[in-house]
C-alpha positions in Angstrom: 128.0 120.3 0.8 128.1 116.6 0.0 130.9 115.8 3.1 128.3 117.8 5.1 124.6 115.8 4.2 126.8 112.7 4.5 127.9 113.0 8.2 124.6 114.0 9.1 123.5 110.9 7.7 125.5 109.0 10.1 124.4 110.7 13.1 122.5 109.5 15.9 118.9 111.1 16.6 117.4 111.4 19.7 113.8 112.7 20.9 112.6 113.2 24.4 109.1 114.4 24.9 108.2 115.3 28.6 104.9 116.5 30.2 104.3 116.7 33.4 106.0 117.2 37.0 110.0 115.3 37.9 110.3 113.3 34.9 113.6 112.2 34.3 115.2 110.9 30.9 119.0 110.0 29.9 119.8 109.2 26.4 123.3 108.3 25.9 124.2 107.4 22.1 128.0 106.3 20.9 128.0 104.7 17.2 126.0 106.0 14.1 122.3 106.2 12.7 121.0 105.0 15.8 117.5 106.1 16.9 116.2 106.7 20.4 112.4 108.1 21.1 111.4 109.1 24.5 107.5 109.9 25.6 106.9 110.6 28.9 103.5 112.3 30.7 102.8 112.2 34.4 104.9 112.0 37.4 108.0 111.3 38.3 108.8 108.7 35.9 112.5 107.9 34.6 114.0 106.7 31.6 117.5 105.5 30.9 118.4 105.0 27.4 122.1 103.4 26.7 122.8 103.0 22.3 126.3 101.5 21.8 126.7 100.6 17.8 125.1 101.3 14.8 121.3 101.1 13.6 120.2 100.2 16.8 115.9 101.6 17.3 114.4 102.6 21.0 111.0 103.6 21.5 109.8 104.2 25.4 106.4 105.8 26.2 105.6 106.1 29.6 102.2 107.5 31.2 101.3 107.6 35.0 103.8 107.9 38.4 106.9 106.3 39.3 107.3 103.9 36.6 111.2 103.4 35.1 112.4 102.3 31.7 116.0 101.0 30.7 117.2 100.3 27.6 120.8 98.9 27.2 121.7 98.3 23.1 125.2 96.8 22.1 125.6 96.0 18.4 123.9 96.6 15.2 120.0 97.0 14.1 118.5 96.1 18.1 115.0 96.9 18.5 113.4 98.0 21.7 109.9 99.5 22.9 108.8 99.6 26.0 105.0 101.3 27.0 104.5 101.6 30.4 100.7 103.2 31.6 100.1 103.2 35.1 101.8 103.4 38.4 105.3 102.2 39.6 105.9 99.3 36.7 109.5 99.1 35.6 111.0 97.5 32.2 114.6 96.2 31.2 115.7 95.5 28.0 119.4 94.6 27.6 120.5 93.6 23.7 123.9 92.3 22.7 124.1 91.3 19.1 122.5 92.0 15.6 118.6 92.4 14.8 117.2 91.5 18.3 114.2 92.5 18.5 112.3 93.2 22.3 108.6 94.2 23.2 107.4 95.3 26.7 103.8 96.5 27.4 102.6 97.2 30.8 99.3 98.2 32.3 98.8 98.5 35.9 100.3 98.7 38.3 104.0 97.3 40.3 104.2 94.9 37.1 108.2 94.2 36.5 109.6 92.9 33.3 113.7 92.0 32.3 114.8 90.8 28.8 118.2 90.1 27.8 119.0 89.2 24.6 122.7 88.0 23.3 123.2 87.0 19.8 120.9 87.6 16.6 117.5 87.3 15.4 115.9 86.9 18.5 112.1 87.7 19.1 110.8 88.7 22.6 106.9 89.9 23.3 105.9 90.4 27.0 102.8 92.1 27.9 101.6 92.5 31.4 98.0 93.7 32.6 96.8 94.2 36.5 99.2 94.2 39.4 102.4 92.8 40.6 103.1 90.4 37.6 106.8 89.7 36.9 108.8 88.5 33.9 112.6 87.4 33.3 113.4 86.7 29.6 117.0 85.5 29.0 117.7 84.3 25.4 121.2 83.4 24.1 121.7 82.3 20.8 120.3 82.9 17.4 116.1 83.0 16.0 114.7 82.4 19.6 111.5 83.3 20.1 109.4 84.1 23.4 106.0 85.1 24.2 105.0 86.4 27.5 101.2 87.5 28.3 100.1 87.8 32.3 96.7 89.1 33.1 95.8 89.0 37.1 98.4 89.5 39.9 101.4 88.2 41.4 102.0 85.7 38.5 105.9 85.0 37.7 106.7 84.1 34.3 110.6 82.9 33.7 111.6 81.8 30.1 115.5 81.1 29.2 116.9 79.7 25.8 120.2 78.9 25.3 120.8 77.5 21.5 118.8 78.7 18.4 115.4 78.4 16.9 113.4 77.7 20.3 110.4 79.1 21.1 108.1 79.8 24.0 104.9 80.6 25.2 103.6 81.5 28.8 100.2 82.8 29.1 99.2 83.1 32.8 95.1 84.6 33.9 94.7 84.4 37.1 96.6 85.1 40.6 99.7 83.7 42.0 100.8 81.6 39.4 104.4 80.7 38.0 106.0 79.2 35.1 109.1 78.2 34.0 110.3 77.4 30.6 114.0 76.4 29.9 115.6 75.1 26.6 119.0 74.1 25.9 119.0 72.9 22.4 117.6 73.6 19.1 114.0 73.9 17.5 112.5 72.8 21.1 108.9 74.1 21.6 107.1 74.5 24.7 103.6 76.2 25.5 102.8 76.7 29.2 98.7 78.0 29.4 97.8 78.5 33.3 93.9 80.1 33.9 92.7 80.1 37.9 95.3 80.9 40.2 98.5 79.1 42.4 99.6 76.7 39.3 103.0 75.9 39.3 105.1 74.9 36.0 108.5 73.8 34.9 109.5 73.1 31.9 113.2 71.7 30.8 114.0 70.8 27.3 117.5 69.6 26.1 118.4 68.4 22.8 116.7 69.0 19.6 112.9 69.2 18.7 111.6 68.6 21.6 107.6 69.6 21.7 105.5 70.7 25.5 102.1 71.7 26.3 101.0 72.1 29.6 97.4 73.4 30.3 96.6 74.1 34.2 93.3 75.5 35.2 90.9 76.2 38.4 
């Protein structure tokens, strides 16, 4: 009785919740104790689901038509959500490491986000309202953190950290606008803050402690 409540223990759990018409999920699990929840309501929306260690947490809620979640987990305690509402947004989140952590929230519609995330301790929030706004989050080191918020359309947020203990912000209202954050280094800081519509941003950081603001409005 013991060998038996101990292996179940170790076991992986899934749930998939579907309502509605040609959803599609696919949970695939290889390790032990790791966690994968699965919401979906509407129309043909599809999740992909990929858990390769131990620990590792993924919650995806999805409501509307033809949006996508993927989830790709590699190593130990990962955390993923993703929450999707609306029509034809798609959601990556790839994790390679330890305690990783990865938010995506999405409400509207055609909005695209990607995180990656190698190493540990990294923090990643991206939330995206409205139409058409897109976000690329690379981070590659250890105790990164980004911060993503877009709210209007077509704005292109793009934020990579290679090193540890950077962090970014991008907050974009407005139409057409684009960042770009890169740090190569340690305990750089840059906050990019773009209200009105067709800014344009870059910012490059290399070394260590670096600090940024830019503010562009209309």
């Amino acid at each position: 009785m013991l060998v038996g409540s101990l292996a179940f223990a170790q076991g992986n759990v899934s749930m998939v919740n579907q309502v509605g018409t040609a959803n599609g999920s696919l949970v695939m699990q290889v390790g032990l104790q790791n966690d994968s929840d699965v919401f979906q309501f509407g129309f043909g929306n599809g999740a992909l689901i990929d858990q390769d260690g131990r620990f590792n947490e993924s919650d995806t809620n999805q409501g509307g038509f033809f949006n996508y979640a993927d989830v790709e987990q590699d190593g130990r305690r990962n955390d993923a959500y993703i929450g999707q509402l609306g029509f034809a947004n798609a959601a990556y989140i790839d994790q390679n490491g330890r305690r990783n952590d990865a938010v995506t929230g999405q409400l509207g519609d055609f909005n695209y986000s990607q995180t990656t995330q190698v190493g540990r301790d990294n923090s990643s929030t991206t939330l995206q309202f409205v139409v058409a706004n897109s976000s690329n989050v690379m981070q590659d080191g250890d105790r990164n953190d980004s911060n993503v918020w877009q709210v209007g359309f077509f704005n292109d947020a793009n934020v990579y950290q290679l090193g540890d203990d950077n962090t970014a912000l991008t907050m974009q209202l407005g139409a057409d606008n684009t960042s770009y954050i890169n740090q190569y280094g340690t305990f750089n800081t840059a906050w990019t803050f773009q209200t009105g519509n067709d800014h344009m941003s870059t910012v490059n950081q290399w070394g260590l402690g670096n600090t940024s603001i830019v503010f562009q409005s209309n």
